[in-house]
Phi, psi and omega in degrees: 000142191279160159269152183318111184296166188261130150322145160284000179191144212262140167252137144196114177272110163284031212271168159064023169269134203252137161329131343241041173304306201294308181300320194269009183265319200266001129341279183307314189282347186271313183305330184251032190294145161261147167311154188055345144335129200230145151233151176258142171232114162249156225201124193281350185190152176275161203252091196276306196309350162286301174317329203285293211312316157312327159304286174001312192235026141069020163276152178275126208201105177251223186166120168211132185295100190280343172200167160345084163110322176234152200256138139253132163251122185252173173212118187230118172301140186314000000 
């Protein structure tokens, strides 16, 4: 029986969402992260108290504005 495949990658738009839905979602999504797993996030601003914690637990982290006002974000463990 074949195995399931993983998505490479957990999406979550956060756009119009307030502290501290965007930290606990993106909590919840790391906690259940799979190996080779990534998540992208977007986001109105950027979220540095997320970044300490991602430095903090050795997770990879870029951020780039693709437009005015929204953030993209990836996140990968090292």
């Amino acid at each position: 029986m074949p195995q399931p495949t993983v998505p490479p990658e957990v999406f979550l738009d956060l756009r119009g969402s307030f502290p501290p839905e965007p930290m606990e979602r993106v909590l919840d999504a790391l906690a259940g992260l799979l190996a080779g797993q990534q998540i992208r996030l977007l986001i109105e601003r950027e979220p540095h108290p997320l970044f300490r914690i991602l430095e903090k637990n050795n997770y990879r982290y870029s951020s780039t504005e693709p437009e005015p006002g929204l953030y993209q974000i990836l996140i990968q463990e090292r």
